[in-house]
C-alpha positions as CSV (number, residue, x, y, z in Angstrom):
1,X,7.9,-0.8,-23.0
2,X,6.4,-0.8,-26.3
3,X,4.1,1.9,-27.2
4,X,1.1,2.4,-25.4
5,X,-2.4,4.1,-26.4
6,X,-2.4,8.3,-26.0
7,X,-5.6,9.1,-25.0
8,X,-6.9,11.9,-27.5
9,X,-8.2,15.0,-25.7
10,X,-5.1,14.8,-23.0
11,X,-1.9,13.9,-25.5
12,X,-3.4,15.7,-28.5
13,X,-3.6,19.4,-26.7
14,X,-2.3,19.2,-23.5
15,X,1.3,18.4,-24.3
16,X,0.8,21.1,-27.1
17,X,4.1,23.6,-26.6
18,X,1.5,26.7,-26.0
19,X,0.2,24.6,-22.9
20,X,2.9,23.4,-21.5
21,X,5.2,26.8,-21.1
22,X,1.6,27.9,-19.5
23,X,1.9,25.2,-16.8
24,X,6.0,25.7,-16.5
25,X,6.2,29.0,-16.7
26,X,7.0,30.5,-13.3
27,X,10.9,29.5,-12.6
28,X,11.2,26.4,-10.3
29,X,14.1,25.8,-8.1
30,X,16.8,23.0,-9.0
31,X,15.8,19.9,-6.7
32,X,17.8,18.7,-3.8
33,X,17.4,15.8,-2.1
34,X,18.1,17.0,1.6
35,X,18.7,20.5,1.7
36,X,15.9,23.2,1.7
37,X,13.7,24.3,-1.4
38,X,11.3,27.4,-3.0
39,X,8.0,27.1,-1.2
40,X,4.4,28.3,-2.8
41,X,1.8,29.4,-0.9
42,X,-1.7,27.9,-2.2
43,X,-5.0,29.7,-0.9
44,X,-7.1,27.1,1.0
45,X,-10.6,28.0,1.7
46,X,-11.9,28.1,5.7
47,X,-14.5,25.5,6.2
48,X,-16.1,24.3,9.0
49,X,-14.7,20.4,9.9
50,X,-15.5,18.0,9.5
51,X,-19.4,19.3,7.6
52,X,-17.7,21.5,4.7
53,X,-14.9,18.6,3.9
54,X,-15.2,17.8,0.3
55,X,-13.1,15.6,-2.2
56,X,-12.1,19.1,-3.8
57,X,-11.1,20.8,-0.7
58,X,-9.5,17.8,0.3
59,X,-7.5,17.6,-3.0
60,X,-6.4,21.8,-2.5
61,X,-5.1,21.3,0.9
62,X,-3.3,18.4,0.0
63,X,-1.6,20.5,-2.9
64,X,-0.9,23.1,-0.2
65,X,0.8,20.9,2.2
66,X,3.0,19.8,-0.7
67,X,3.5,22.6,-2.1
68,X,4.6,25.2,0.7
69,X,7.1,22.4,1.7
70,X,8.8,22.7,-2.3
71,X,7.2,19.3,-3.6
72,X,7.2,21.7,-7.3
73,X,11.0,21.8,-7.1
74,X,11.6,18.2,-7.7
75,X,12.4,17.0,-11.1
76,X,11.4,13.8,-11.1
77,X,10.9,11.1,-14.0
78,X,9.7,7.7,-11.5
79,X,7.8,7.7,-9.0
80,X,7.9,4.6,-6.7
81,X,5.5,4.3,-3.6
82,X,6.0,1.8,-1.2
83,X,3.4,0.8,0.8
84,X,3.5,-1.6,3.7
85,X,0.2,-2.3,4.9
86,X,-0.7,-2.1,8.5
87,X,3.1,-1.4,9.1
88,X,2.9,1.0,12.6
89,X,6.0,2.6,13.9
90,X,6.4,-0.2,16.5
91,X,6.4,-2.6,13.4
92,X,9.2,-0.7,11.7
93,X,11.2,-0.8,15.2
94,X,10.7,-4.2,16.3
95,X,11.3,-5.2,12.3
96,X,14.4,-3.5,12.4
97,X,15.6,-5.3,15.5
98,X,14.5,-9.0,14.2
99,X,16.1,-7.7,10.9
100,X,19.2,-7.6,12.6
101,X,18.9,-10.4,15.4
102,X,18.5,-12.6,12.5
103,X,22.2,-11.6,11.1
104,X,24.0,-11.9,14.3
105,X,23.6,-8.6,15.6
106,X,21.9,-6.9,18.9
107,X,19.6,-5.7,16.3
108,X,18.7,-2.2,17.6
109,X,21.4,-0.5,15.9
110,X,20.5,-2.0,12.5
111,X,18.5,-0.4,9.7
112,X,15.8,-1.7,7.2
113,X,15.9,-0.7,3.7
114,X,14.7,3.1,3.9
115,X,15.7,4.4,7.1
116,X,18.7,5.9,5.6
117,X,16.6,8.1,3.2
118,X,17.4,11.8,4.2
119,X,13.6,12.6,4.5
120,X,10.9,11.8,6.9
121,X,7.3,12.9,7.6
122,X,4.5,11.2,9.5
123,X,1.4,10.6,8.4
124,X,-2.1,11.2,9.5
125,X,-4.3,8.4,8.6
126,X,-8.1,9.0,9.6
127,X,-10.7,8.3,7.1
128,X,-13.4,10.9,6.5
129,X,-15.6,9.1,8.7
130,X,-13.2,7.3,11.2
131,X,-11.0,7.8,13.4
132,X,-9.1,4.3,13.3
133,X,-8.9,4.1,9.0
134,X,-9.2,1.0,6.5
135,X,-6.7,0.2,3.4
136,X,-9.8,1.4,1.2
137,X,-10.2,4.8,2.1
138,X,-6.4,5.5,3.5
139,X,-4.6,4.3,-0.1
140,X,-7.8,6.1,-2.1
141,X,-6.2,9.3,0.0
142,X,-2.4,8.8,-1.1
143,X,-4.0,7.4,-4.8
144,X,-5.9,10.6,-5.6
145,X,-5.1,13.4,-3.3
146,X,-8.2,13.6,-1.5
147,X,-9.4,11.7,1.8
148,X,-12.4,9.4,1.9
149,X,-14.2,7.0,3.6
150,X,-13.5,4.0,4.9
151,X,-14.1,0.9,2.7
152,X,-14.5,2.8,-0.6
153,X,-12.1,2.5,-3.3
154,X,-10.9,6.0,-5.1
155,X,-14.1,7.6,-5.1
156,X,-15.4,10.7,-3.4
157,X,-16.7,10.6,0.2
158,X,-20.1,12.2,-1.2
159,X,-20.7,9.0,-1.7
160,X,-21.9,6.4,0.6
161,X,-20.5,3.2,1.3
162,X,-22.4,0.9,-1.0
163,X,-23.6,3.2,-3.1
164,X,-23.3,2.5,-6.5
165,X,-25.3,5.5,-8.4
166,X,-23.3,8.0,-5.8
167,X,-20.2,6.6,-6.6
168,X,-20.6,6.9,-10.5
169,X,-21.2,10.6,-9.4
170,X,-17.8,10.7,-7.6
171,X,-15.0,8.9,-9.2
172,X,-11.3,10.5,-8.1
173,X,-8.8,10.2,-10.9
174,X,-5.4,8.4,-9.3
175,X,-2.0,9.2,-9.6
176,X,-2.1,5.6,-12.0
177,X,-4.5,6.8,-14.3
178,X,-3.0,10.4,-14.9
179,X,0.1,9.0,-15.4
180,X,-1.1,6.3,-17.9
181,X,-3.0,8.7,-19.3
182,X,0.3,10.9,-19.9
183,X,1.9,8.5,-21.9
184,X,4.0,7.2,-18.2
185,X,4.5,3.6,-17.7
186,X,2.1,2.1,-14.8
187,X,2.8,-0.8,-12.2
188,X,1.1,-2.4,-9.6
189,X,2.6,-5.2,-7.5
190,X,1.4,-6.4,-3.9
191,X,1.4,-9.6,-2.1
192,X,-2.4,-9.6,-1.0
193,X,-4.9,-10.3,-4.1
194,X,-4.3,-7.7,-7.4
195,X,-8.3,-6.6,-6.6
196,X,-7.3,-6.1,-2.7
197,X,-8.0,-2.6,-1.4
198,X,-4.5,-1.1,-2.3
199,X,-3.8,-2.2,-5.0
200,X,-7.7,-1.8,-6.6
201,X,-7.5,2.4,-5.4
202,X,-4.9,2.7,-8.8
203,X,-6.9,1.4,-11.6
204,X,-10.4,1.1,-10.1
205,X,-13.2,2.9,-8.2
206,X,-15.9,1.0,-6.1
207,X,-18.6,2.0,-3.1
208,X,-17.1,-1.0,-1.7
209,X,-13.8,-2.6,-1.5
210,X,-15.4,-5.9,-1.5
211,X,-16.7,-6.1,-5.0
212,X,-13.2,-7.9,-6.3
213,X,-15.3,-9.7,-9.1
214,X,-19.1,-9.8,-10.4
215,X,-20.1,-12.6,-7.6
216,X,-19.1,-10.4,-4.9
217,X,-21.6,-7.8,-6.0
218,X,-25.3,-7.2,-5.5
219,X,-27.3,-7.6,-8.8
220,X,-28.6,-4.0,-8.1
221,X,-25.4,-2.4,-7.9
222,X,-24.7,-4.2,-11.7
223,X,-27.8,-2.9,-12.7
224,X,-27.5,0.1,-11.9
225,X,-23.9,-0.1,-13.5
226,X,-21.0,-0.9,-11.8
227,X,-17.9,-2.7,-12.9
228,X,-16.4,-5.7,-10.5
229,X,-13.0,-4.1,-9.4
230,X,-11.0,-7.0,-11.6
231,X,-12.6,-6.0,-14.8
232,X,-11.9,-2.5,-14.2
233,X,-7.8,-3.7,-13.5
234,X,-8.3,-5.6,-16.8
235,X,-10.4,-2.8,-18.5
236,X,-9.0,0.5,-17.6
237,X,-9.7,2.9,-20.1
238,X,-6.5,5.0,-19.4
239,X,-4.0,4.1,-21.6
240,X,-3.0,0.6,-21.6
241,X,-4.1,0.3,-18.0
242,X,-1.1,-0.7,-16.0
243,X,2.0,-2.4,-18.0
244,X,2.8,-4.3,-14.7
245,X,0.2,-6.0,-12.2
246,X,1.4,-8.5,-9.9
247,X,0.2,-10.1,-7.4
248,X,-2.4,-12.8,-6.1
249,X,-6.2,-13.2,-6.4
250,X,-6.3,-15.3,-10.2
251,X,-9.6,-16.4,-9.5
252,X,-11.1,-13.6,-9.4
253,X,-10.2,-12.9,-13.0
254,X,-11.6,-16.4,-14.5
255,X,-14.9,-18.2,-14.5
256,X,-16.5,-20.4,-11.8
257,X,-16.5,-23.7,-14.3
258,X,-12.4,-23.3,-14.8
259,X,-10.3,-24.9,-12.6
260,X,-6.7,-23.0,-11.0
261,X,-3.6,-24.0,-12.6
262,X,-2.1,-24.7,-8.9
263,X,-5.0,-26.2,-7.1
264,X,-7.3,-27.8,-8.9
265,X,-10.0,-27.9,-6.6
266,X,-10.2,-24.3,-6.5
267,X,-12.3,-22.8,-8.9
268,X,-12.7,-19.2,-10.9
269,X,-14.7,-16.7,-9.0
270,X,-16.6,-15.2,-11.9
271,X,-20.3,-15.5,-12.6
272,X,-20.1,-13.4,-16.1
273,X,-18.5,-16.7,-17.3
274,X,-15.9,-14.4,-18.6
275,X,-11.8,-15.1,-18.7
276,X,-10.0,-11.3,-18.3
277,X,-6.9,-13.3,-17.8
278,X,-7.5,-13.9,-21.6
279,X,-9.1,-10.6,-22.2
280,X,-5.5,-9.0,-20.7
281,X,-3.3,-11.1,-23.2
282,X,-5.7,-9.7,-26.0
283,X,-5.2,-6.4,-25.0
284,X,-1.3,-6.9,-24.5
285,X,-0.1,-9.4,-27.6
286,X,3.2,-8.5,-26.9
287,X,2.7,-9.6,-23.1
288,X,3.5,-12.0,-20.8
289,X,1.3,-13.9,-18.0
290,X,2.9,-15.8,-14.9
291,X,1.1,-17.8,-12.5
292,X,4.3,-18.9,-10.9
293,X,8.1,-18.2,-9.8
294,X,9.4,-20.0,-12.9
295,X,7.0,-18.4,-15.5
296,X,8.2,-14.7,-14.1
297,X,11.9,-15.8,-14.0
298,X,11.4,-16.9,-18.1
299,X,9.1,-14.0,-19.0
300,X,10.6,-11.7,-21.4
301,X,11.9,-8.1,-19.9
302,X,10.6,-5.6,-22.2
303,X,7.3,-6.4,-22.4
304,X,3.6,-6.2,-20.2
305,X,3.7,-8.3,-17.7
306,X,0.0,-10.1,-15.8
307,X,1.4,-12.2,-12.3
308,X,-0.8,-13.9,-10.4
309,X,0.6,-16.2,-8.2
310,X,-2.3,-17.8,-5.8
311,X,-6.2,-17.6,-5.9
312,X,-5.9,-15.5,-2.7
313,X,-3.4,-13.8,-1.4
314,X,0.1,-14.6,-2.0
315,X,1.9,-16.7,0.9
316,X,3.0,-14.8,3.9
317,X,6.7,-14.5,3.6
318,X,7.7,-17.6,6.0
319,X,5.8,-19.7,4.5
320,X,6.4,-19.2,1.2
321,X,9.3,-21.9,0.4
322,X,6.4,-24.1,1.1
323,X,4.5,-23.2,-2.2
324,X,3.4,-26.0,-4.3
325,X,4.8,-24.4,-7.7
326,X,7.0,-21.8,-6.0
327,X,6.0,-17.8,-5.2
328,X,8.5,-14.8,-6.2
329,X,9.6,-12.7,-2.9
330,X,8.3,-8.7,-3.2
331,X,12.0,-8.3,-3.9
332,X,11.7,-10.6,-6.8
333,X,8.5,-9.4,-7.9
334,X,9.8,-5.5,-7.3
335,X,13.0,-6.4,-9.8
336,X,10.7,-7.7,-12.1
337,X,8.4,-4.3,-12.4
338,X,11.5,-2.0,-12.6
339,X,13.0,-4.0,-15.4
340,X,10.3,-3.8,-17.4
341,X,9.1,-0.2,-16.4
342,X,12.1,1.5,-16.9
343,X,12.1,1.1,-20.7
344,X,10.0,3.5,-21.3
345,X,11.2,6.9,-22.3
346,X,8.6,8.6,-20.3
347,X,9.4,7.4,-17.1
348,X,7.1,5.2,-15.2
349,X,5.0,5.4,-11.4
350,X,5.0,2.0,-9.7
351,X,3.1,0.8,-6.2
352,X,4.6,-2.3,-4.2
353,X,2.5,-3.3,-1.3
354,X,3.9,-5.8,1.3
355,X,0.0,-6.3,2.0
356,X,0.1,-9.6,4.4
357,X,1.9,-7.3,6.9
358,X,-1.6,-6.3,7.7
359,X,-2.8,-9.8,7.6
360,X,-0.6,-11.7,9.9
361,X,-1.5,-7.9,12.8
362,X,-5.0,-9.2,12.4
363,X,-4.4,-12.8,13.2
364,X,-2.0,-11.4,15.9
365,X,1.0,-12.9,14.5
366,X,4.2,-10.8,15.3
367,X,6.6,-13.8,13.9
368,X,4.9,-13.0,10.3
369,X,3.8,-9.5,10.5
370,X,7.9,-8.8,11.2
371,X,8.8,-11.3,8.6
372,X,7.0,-9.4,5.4
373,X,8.4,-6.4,6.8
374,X,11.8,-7.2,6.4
375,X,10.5,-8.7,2.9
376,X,9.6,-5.1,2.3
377,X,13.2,-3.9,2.9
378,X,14.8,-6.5,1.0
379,X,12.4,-5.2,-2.1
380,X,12.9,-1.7,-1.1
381,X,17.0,-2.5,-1.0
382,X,16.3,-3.7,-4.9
383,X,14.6,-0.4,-5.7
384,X,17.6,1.5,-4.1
385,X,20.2,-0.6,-5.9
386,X,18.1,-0.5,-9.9
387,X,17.5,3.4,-9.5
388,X,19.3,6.9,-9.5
389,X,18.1,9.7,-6.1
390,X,18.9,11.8,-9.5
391,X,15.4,10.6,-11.0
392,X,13.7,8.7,-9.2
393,X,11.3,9.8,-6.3
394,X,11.0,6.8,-3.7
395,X,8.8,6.9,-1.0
396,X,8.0,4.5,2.1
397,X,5.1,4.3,3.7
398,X,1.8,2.3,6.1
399,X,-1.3,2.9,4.7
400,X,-3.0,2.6,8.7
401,X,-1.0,1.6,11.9
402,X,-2.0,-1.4,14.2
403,X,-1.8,-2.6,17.6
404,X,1.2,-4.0,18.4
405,X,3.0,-2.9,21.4
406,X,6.8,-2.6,23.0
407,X,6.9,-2.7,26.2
408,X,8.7,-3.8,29.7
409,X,12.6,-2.8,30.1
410,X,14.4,-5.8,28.4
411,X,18.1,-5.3,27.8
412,X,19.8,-4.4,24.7
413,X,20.2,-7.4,22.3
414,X,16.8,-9.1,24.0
415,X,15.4,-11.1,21.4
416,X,12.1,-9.0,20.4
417,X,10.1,-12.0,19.6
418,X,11.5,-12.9,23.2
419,X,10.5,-12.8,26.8
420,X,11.8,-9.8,28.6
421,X,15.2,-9.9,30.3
422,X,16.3,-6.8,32.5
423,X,19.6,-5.6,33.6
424,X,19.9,-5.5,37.2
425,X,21.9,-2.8,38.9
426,X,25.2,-5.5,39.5
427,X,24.9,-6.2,35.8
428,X,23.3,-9.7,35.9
429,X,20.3,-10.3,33.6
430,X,17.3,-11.9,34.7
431,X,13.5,-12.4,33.2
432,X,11.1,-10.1,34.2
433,X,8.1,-11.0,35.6
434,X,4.8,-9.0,35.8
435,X,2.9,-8.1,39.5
436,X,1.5,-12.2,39.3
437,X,5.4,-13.4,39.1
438,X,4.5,-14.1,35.4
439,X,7.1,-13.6,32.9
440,X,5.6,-11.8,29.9
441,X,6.8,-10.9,26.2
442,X,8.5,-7.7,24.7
443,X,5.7,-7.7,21.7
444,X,2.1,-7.8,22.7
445,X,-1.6,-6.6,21.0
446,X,-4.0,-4.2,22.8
447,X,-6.8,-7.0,21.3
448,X,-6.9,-10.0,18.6
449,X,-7.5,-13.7,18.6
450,X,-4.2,-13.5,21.1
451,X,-6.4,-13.5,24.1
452,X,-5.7,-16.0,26.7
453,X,-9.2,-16.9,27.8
454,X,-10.7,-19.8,26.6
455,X,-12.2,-20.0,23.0
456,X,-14.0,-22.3,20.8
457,X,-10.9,-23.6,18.6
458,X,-7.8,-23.2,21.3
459,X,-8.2,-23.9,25.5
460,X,-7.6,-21.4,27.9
461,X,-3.6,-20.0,27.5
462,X,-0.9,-18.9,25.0
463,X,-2.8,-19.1,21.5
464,X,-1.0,-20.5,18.2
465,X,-1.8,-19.7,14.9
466,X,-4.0,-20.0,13.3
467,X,-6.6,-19.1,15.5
468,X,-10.0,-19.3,14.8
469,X,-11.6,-18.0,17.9
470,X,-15.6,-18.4,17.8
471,X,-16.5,-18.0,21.2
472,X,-14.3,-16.7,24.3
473,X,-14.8,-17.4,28.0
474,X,-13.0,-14.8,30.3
475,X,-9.6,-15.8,31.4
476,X,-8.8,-16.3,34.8
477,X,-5.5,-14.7,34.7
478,X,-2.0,-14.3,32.4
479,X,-0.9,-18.0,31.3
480,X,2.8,-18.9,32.8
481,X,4.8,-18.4,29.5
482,X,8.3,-20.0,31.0
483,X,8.5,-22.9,28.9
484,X,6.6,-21.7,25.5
485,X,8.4,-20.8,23.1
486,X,7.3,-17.5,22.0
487,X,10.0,-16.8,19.4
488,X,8.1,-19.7,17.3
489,X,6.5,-18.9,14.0
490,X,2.9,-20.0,15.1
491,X,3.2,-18.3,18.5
492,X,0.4,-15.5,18.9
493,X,1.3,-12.4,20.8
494,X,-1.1,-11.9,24.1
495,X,-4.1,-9.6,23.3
496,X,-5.7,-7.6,26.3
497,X,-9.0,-7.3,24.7
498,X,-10.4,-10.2,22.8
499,X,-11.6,-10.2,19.5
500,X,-11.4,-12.7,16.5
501,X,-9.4,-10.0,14.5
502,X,-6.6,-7.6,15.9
503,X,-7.5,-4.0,14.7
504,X,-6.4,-1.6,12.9
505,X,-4.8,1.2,14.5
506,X,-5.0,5.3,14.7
507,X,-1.8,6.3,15.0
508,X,0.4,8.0,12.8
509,X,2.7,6.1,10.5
510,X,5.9,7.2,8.9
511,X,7.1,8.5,5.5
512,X,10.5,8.0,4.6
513,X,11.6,9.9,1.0
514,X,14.5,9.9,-1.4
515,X,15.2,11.5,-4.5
516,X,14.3,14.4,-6.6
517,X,11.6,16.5,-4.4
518,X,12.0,14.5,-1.2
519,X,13.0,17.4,0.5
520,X,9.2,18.1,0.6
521,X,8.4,15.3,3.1
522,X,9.0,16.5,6.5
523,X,6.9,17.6,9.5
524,X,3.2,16.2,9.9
525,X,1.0,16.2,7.3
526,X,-2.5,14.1,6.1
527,X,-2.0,11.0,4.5
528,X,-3.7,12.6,1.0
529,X,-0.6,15.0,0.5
530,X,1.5,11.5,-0.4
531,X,-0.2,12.0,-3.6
532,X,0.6,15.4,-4.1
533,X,4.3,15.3,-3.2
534,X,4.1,12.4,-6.1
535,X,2.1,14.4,-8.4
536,X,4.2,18.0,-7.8
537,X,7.6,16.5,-7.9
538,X,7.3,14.9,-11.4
539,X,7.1,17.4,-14.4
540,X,5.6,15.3,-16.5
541,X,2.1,14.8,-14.6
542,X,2.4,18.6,-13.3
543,X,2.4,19.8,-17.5
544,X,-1.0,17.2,-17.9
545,X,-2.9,19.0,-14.9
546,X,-1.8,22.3,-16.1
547,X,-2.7,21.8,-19.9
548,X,-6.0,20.9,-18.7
549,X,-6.3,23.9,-16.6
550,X,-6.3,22.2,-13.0
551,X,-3.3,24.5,-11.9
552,X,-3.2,27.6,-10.3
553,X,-0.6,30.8,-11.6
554,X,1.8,29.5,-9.9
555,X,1.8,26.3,-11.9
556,X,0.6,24.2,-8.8
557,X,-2.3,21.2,-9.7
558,X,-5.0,22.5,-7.2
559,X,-8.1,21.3,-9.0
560,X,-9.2,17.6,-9.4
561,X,-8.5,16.2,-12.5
562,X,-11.5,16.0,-14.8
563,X,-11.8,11.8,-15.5
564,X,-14.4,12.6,-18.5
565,X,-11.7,14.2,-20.7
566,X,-9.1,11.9,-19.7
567,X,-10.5,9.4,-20.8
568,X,-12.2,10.8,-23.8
569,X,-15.7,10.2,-22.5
C-alpha cells in the first residue's frame, strides 16, 4: 500500500527504541500453532457482577483470559477475523452437511473452510445488559476488548443507548484504529451495508447502531455532536482510516438529490447534501472505487480500495447471479482485500463478515442462511490458500447464535434441508412422522415468520419467503408437509413461536484459530477476549500499547488505550 499518515504523538515516541525494549523486554516464548505456550498471570480486580462491570475491567479480564492461555507468545504480522453473523453451532453443522450434499457426498463427514484449524474455543456472547446479544454490542466486544450493550457501536456501556453526550464520554479504541494508527494496513469487508453494525464497531462509535448516515439521526444527537457512522468510515482520524472497505450500503454515503448508479430510482440517503464517496477519493488519490463485479475485477492491486456494491445490503449468496450489474462473492471480495493489504511492510488486520447469514435466520430461511455460510468457507478457503500459519493469525467466528434447530433421527446422508428419514431396525428407510402422523423437517426455528398459523401476507400452512407476516391467527395444528418441497430456496423452516423476525440466539458460538498465537484459543472464554488474543499475538500493536504505557511489567496491554493521544486530540 502506499504510505499512509503516522499519527504524531503514537509513531513519533512510541516506536522510539527506549519504548519499545520497555514493552518487549521480558523474554517471550517462540509461537506454535498447536502445541502449548508460556502463560502470564494478570491481576484482575473482584467486583461485584454485574454492578461493578466497567469498560476497563472488562478490557483487563479480557487481557487475562488471553494472556494466561499464551496469546503474548504469538508472533504475528496479520491478523484476519472472520466473522459470520448469526452463524450458531447448528449453522456450522447443518452448513457443513449441505456443503457436502451439494458435491455428492453424505455430507456429515465433510468440512467447511476452518474446521481443520488446530484451535477451538467457544464463545460467550451476552451483552452487558442482555442475555440473548445484538451485532452492535457483541462485535464492539471482539473490536475493543471490552463488553457492551446491546445496540451501541464501540463505545463504553456507561453509556446509554441513545445517548449521544454519554457516548462522546465513552469511546473504546478498536483493534482497527490501533492498528491504523501503528502504521498497519486496515480492511473491512462484509456483505450487509459498510455502516451495518459489524462492520461500523472498527472505524466508528455511536449510542446507536442505527445512525448509518445524518437522516437516520435525531437533530439533537447532531447538536449535541455526533458524527453519522458513514462519515466517521469516511473520516476516521486514525491514519488513513481503513485502506480496504467493502461492502454494501452506497447510499448512505451520497446525497438524497443523486440518483444510484444501479437503480436509478433509488436515491442517496444523506440530508448534509454531502458526497463522502467523493470525499474518500479525495482523501485516497491514488484509490480506486467499485460499485460493481467488473469495476473490482479492473481496479488496480496496490492501491485503496472503496466497494460498494448495492444501496442496501449486498445480495444473499443464491440470489446473487441475479444482480443487475453483477456482485463479487465474499471469496471474491476477501481476495481482493488480501491483495491489496498484504503490500504493506507493516503487516495489515482485516474483518470479513458474511453478514446476511444473520438476515436470511431472521426471515427464517435455512436455504439462504446455509448458503452464505458455505460462501464464508469458500472466502475463508481464499484466506488459507493467499497466507502463511507462519504470520498470519486467522480466526473464525459468530458474533451471536440463532435459533435454528436439528432435530428427529434421520439417517446418515438425509438431505438437511430435507424431511426426516429413519433407519428401521431391518435396515429399510422410511419418513418419520411426528405424534399427528405428520412428517416434519430436520431444520426448524424455535420462532420467526415460519409459523404455520394464518397471517396477513401468507394463509394458514408451510410459509415461503419472503414473508411479511402482519398479523397471525393461531394455527390449528402442523401443516401436512408430504408433497412441499422443503429443500426449495423460498421454503421457510417451521417456527414454534410466531414472530415477524426469528431471534437472535444465547448460546455460545465457536472460535476456530490458526497461526502464530492460536494456541491461545481454547476452553471457554467471553467474546471480548477475541480482541485480545488479536491484540497480544501481534508484536506490532503490543509495542504501541506498551510505549504508551497501557501494559503491565510483564509487557501485557491491560489498560484501555487512550483515543485522545492517538489521535493527536
Amino acid at each position: 500500500m502506499p504510505a499512509r499518515v503516522r499519527l504524531p504523538l503514537l509513531l513519533a515516541s512510541a516506536l522510539s527504541s527506549a519504548l519499545l525494549t520497555a514493552c518487549v523486554s521480558t523474554p517471550q516464548p517462540r509461537d506454535s500453532a498447536a502445541g502449548p505456550t508460556a502463560s502470564l498471570q494478570v491481576e484482575v480486580p473482584a467486583i461485584e457482577r454485574p454492578a461493578g462491570e466497567t469498560a476497563a475491567w472488562w478490557f483487563r479480564d479480557g487481557a487475562a483470559q488471553a494472556a494466561s492461555r499464551g496469546a503474548m507468545a504469538g508472533r504475528a504480522r496479520n491478523v484476519i477475523l472472520f466473522v459470520g453473523d448469526g452463524m450458531s453451532l447448528t449453522t456450522v453443522a447443518a452448513a457443513r452437511i449441505l456443503d457436502g450434499q451439494r458435491k455428492g457426498q453424505p455430507g456429515e463427514e465433510n468440512r467447511l473452510g476452518w474446521e481443520d484449524f488446530p484451535a477451538t474455543a467457544l464463545s460467550k456472547t451476552y451483552n452487558t445488559d442482555q442475555q440473548t446479544p445484538d451485532s452492535a454490542g457483541t462485535m464492539s466486544a471482539m473490536a475493543t476488548g471490552a463488553k457492551t450493550r446491546a445496540g451501541v457501536i464501540s463505545i463504553g456501556q456507561s453509556a446509554p443507548f441513545g445517548d449521544c453526550a454519554a457516548s462522546l464520554e465513552a469511546p473504546l479504541v478498536t483493534l482497527w484504529e490501533l492498528a491504523a494508527a501503528s502504521g498497519m494496513a486496515t480492511g473491512v469487508v462484509t456483505t450487509a451495508r459498510a455502516t451495518h453494525a459489524t462492520p461500523a464497531a472498527t472505524f466508528s462509535h455511536a449510542p446507536n447502531r442505527n445512525w448509518e448516515s445524518d437522516s437516520a439521526m435525531p437533530a439533537a444527537a447532531k447538536a449535541a455532536g455526533c458524527v453519522d457512522i458513514a462519515r466517521q468510515m469516511i473520516e476516521s482520524p486514525y491514519g488513513n482510516g481503513p485502506d480496504v472497505l467493502m461492502g454494501g450500503g452506497r447510499t448512505n454515503f451520497f446525497p438524497s438529490d443523486q440518483a444510484d448508479p444501479e437503480y436509478p430510482d433509488a436515491r442517496g440517503r444523506r440530508a448534509d447534501g454531502r458526497d463522502l464517496i467523493a470525499e474518500w477519493k479525495r482523501r485516497h488519490p491514488g484509490g480506486t472505487y467499485a460499485w460493481n463485479a467488473g469495476q473490482l475485477a479492473a481496479a488496480p492491486a496496490d492501491g485503496p480500495l472503496l466497494g460498494l456494491f448495492e444501496p442496501s445490503h449486498m445480495q444473499y449468496e443464491h440470489d446473487r447471479p441475479n444482480d443487475p450489474a453483477g456482485e463479487p462473492s465474499l471469496a471474491e471480495m476477501t481476495r481482493a482485500a488480501i491483495t491489496r493489504l498484504a503490500t504493506d511492510a507493516d503487516g495489515y488486520v482485516l474483518l470479513v463478515e458474511a453478514g446476511r447469514i444473520d438476515h436470511a435466520h431472521h426471515d427464517g430461511n435455512a436455504f439462504r442462511a446455509l448458503s452464505d455460510t458455505i460462501a464464508l468457507s469458500e472466502a475463508v478457503d481464499v484466506a488459507r490458500r493467499m497466507t502463511s500459519a507462519d504470520d498470519t493469525l486467522v480466526l473464525v467466528t459468530a458474533d451471536h447464535a440463532h435459533t435454528l434447530t436439528f432435530a428427529g433421527y434421520p439417517t446418515r446422508g438425509n438431505p438437511i434441508l430435507g424431511k426426516v428419514r429413519e433407519t428401521n431396525a431391518d435396515g429399510s428407510v422410511e419418513t418419520s412422522t411426528d405424534a399427528l402422523g405428520l412428517p416434519f423437517t430436520t431444520l426448524g426455528y424455535a420462532n420467526g415468520p415460519g409459523y404455520t398459523g394464518a397471517s396477513g401476507s401468507q394463509p394458514a400452512g408451510p410459509k415461503s419467503f419472503p414473508h411479511r407476516p402482519g398479523e397471525y391467527l393461531a394455527a390449528t395444528g402442523r401443516p401436512d408437509l408430504s408433497l412441499v418441497d422443503t429443500g426449495g430456496p423460498d421454503y421457510l423452516q417451521e417456527a414454534t413461536v410466531p414472530g415477524g423476525s426469528e431471534s437472535h440466539g444465547g448460546d455460545d458460538v465457536g472460535i476456530w484459530a490458526r497461526g502464530p498465537g492460536s494456541a491461545a484459543v481454547r476452553g471457554s472464554v467471553e467474546q471480548n477476549t477475541i480482541f485480545h488474543f488479536m491484540l497480544q499475538a501481534t508484536p506490532r500493536l503490543r509495542e504501541a500499547m506498551c510505549a504508551a504505557g497501557r501494559c503491565n511489567s510483564d509487557g501485557v496491554p491491560v489498560e484501555l488505550p487512550d483515543a485522545s493521544a492517538l489521535h493527536g486530540h
